[in-house]
N, C-alpha and C positions, 0 to 999 in steps of 0.2 A: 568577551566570549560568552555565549546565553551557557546558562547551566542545566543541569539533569536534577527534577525534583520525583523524586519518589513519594506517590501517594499512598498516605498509609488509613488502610480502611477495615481492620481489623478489628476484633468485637472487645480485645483486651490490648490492654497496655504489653504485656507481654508477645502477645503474638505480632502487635505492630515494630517490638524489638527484635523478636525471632526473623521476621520476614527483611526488614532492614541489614541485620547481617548475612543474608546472602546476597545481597547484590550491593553492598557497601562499594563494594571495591568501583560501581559505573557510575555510581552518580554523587554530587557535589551537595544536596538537603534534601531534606523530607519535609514533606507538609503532614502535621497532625489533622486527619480528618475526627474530629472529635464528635459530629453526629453520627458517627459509624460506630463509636462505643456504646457499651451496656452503660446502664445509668451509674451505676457503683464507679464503674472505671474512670470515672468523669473525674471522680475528686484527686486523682490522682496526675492529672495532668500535668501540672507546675511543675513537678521532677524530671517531667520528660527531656527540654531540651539537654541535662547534664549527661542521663542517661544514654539519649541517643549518640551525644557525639559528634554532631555538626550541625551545620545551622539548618533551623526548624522552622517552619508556616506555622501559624496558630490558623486553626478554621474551623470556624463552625456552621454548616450550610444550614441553610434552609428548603424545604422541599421545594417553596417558590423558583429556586436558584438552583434545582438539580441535585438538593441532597437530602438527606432523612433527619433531619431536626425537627419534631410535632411539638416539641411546647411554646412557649409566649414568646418576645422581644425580652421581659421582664429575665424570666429563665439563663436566654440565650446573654443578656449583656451581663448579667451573675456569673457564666461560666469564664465568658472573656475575661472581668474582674480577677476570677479565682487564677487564671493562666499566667496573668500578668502581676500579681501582686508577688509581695515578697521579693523584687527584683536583687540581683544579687551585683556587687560590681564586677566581677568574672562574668564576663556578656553573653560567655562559652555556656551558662548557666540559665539565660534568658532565652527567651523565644526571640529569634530573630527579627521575626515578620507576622505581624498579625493581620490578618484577609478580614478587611470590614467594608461592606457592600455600601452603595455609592447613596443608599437611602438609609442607613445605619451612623444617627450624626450623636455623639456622647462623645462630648467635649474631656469627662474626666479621665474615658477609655482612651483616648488620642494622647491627655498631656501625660497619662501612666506609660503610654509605649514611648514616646518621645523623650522622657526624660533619662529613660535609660537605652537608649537609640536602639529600640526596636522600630523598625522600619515598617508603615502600614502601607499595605496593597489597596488600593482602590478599588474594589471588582462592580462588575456590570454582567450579569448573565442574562443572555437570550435563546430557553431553548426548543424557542418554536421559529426562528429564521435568525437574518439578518437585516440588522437597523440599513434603514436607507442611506443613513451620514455617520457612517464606523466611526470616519475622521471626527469627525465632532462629537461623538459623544466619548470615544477616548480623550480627548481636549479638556471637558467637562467633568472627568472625572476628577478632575486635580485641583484638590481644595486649599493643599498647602504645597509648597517646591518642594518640599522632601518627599514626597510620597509615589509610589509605583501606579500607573493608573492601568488595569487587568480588563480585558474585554474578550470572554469567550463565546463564542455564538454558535448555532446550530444551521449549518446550511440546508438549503431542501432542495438547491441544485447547484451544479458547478460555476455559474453565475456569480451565485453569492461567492463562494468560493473566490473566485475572479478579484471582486470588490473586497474584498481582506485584502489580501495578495498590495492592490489598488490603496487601501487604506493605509497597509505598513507601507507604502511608499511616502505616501502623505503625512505620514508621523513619524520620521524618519529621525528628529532630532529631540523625542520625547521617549524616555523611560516608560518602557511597557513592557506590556508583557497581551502577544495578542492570537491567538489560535482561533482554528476550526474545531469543534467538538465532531463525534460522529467518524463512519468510515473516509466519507468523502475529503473531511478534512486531515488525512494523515499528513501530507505533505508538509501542514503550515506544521504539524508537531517537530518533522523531522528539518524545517528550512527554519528555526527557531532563530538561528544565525542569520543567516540573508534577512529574516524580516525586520530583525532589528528587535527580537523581542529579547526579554531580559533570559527565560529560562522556559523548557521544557519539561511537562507534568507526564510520567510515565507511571506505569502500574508494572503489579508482580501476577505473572501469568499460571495461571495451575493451581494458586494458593486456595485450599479447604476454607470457605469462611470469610474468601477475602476478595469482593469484587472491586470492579476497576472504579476509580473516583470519577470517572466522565468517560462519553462514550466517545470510542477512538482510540482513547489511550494504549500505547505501546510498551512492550516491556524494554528498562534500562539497557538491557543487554543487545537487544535489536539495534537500539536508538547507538551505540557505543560500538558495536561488532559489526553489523551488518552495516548501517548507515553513515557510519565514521561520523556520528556526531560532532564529534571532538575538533573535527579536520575541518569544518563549514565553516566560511568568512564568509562577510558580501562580493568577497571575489573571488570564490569557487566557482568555477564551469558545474553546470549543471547539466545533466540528462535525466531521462526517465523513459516510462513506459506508460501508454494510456488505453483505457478499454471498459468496458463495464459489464460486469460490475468489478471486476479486476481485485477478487478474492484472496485470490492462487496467482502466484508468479514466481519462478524461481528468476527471473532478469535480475531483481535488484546486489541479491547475491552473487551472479556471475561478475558483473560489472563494476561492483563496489572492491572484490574480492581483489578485481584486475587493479584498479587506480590502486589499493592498498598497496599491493605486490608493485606496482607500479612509481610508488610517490607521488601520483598524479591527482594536483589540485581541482578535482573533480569529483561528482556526489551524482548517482543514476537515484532516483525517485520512482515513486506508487503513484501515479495520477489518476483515480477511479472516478471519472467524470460522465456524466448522464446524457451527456451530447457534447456534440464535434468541436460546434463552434466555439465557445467558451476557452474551450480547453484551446484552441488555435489563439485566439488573443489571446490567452495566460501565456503561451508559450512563447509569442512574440515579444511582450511587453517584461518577461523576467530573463531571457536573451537564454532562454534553452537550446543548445548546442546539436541535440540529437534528441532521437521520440524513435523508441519501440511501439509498434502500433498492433493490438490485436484485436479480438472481436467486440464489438461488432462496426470494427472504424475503418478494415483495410480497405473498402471500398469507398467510405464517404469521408476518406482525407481526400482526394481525386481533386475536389477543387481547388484545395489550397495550394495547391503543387505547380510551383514555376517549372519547375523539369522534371524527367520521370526516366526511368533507366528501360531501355527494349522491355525488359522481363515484364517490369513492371506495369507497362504500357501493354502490355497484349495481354497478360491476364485480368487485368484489369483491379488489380490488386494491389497494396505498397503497406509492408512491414515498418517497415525504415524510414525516416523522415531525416535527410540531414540541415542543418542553415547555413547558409552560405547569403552573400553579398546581395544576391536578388532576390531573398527568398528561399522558400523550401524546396529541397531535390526529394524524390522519390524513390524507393529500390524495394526489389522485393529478394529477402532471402530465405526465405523458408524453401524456396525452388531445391537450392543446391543443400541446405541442411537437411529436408526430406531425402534425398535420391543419395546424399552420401552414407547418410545413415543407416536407407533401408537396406541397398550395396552391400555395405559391409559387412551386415549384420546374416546375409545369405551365400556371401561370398562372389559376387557374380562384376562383372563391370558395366552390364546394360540389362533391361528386362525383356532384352528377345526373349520370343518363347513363353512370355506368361502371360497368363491371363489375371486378370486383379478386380477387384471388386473392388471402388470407393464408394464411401459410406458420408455422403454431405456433402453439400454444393456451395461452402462457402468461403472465404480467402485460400484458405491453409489447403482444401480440398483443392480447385482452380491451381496452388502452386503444385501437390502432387498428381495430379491428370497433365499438366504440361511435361511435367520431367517422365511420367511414365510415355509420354507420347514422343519427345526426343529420345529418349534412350528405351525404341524399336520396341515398348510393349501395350497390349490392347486392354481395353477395362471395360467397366460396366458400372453404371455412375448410379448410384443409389439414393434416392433422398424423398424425404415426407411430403416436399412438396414437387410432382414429377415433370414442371413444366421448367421449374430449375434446373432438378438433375438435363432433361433433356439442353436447355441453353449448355449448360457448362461441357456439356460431352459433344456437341454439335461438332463445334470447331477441327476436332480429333477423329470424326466418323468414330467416337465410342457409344457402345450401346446404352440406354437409361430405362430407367424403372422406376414406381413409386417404391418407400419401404412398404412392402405390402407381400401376402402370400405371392404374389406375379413376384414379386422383385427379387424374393428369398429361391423360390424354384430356377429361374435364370442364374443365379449364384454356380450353379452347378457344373456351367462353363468358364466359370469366373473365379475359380474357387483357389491358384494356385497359393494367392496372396490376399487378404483382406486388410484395407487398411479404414481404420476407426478415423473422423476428423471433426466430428460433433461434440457437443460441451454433455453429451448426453455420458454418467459416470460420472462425472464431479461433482463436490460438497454445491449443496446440500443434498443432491438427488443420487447418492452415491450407490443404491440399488437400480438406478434406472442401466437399460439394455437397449440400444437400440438398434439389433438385430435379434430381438429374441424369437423368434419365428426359425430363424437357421439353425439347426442343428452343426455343430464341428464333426468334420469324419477323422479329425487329427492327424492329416495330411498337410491342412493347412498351413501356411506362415502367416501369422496374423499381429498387426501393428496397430495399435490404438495410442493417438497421437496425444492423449493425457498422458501425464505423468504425477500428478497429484488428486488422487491416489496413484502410487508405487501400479496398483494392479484391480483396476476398473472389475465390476461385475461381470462384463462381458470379456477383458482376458483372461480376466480368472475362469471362466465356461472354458474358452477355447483350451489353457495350458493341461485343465480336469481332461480334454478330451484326449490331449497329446499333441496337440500343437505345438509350434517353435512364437513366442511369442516377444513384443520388443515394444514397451512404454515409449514415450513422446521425449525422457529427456535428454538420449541421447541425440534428437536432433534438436531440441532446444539448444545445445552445449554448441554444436555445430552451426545455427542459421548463428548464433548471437556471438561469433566470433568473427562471420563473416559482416555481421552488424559494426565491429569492433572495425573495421577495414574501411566499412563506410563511414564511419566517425571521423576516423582521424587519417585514413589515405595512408594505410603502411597496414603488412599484415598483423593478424594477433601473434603474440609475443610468448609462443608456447614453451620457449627455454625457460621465462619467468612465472609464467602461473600454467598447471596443469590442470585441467577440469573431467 
């Protein structure tokens, strides 16, 4: 089973203790990052592994290698000395594991960790891409059979990504330990089990003073709570969600929540990948079960798709990817998770009688203009660029507009419902509006299909006005259950988990 290492990057030995006992309880060692100490605190490291309490990394980086050590090799192999010397027969007392990099060769540092079976990592850091032969220079790392050989690298597309993924396949019967650094690479953090690597580097989030050891890193409690670390074999069912840059997602927690509640030998994933195609071989070649699809993909999965469901086929749109025997099926559920939502939320069974303003012309927008066009109500398709708005309202004889002073005075026939479907309000642009042109007469009901933030710039204007207002996750909660349906062919299971 890969274990949960806590990287400790704190400027004192004390604070690397403080920060360790709060999240003791998720994870299995710590790694000492000791270039992250103040120089005093250095001498003091030899005490650590007793102190801390379970097994310890020794590591001292190099800025070469992604971490803040500016003195000499001379310095750096003096401090490993200091770490390691003294060895005590109580092992609970030693450092575990010492991190020495694959061009770092002291034959006296090796036979001092070995003789009292501190176990050395072999590391290799890349973090301007991905070597062309992962496989082989993980192979290369291993100078003696005892040793862990460490390869973390820095993707610059979901490509390389791919060729990791590709790589742990290929080094399937070698002791490693093999991640993606970076956003892109979350997945390899949390799939530490399927890859076959040895353990999982996670950081503590919020801490004063205390940033992450590499970029990517997750905090224990995510990697343990939300991603059921703990639960991942090489034969767990896998799902996910993919999209970019796929920041914000509450999917992994509805889904993960259910398999928990559920016992189900299965793990939904983050796939934040920078194009389609990539991400479609990954998906194939690690035998992904299911794929939430959001922007900017629901339209350029369309190719991969052996079958595709009505909805999905006339909007031209597909949330849902499920695999089956020939390939990928398509579905789109954001249709029924919009319209039940917005429903309920007004009290109504269909939108005769309204008039509605949509605000964006892209999947999510396309699933609500269909459902407002079944259930008997007219709109007015709004979007920056007007030749969009016009294709997407065509279909429905609805009216379009650019967002432009035209588009905001049209509102005014359109004004019973406004509903938000643009990424415009979320991190990082979290003051961005895009309606600011419109004033609210706070008659409105107005739906902005974010929910991360809780209450976008722009519903916050409309609620200031007195509008009736309704964030994106209650239909989030609703498409991704009907997602739950397409998965596994039986409805979601709301006697067991309530959302």
């Amino acid at each position: 089973m890969a274990k949960i290492c806590l990287c400790l990057t704190g400027k004192t030995i004390a604070k690397d203790l403080e920060v360790l006992d709060k999240y003791r309880k998720y994870v299995d060692m710590a790694e000492l990052r000791v270039d992250f100490l103040e120089p005093d605190e250095r001498f003091l490291i030899r005490r650590f592994p007793e102190l801390a309490g379970l097994p310890v990394i020794l590591t001292i980086r190099r800025v070469m290698d992604g971490g803040k050590f500016l003195g000499g090799e001379g310095a750096r192999i003096n401090l490993f000395s200091k770490g390691l010397a003294f060895a005590e027969a109580d092992r609970r007392h030693n450092f575990a594991y010492v991190d020495l990099e694959e061009d770092l060769k002291v034959p006296s540092l090796e036979e001092a960790a070995r003789t009292f079976r501190t176990r050395i990592i072999r590391s290799y850091h890349n973090i301007q891409g991905v070597d062309a032969d992962i496989s082989g220079k993980l192979r290369s790392l291993y100078h003696v059979g005892d040793e862990i050989a460490k390869a973390a690298v820095m993707p610059q597309t979901f490509e390389d990504v791919r060729r990791v993924y590709k790589a742990a396949r290929e080094t399937s019967g070698l002791e490693k330990i093999l991640l993606c650094m970076g956003h892109m690479g979350i997945s390899t953090r949390i799939l530490a089990a399927y890859m076959g690597s040895a353990l999982s580097y996670t950081t503590a989030p919020g801490e004063e003073d205390f940033p992450a050891g590499a970029p990517g890193q997750i905090s224990p409690r995510d990697l343990v709570k939300l991603y059921r670390f703990r639960n991942v074999t090489p034969r767990t069912k896998l799902y996910g969600i993919v999209g970019w840059p796929l920041t914000q997602t509450g999917s992994p927690e509805f889904f993960n929540t259910v398999f928990n509640s559920e016992q189900t030998d299965a793990v939904y994933v983050p796939f934040p990948a920078d194009s389609i195609e990539p991400f479609m071989n990954l998906a194939a070649e690690i035998n992904l079960q299911g794929v939430s699809v959001t922007v900017p993909y629901k339209e350029k999965v369309f190719p991969y798709l052996n079958s595709k469901t009505t909805e999905a086929e006339s909007l031209g749109a597909c949330n849902t990817l499920i695999a089956g025997p020939d390939g990928w099926a398509g579905a789109n559920t954001d249709t029924r998770g919009f319209s039940d939502s917005l429903l309920d939320f007004i009290g109504k069974k269909d939108f005769r009688k309204k008039r509605i303003t949509i605000i964006g012309a892209g999947g999510v927008a396309k699933a609500a203009a269909a459902e407002i066009f079944r259930l008997r109500g007219n709109a007015l398709v709004l979007n920056r660029t007007q030749s969009r708005a016009r294709e997407m309202a065509a279909p429905y004889r609805f009216a379009s507009a650019a967002l432009d002073n035209r588009g905001a005075e049209l509102m005014s026939g359109y004004n019973d419902i406004i509903i938000q479907t643009t990424s415009v309000g979320m991190a990082p642009d979290l003051e961005g509006d895009p309606l600011d042109l419109y004033e609210f007469k706070g008659t409105e009901v107005v739906m902005d299909l974010i929910y991360k933030p809780e209450r976008t710039r722009f519903l916050g204007r409309a609620a200031e006005a007195g509008c009736r207002v309704l964030n994106g996750h209650d239909m989030l909660i609703r498409q991704a259950k009907y997602q739950y349906s397409c998965f596994f062919g039986w409805e979601y299971p709301a006697r067991i988990v309530s959302q």
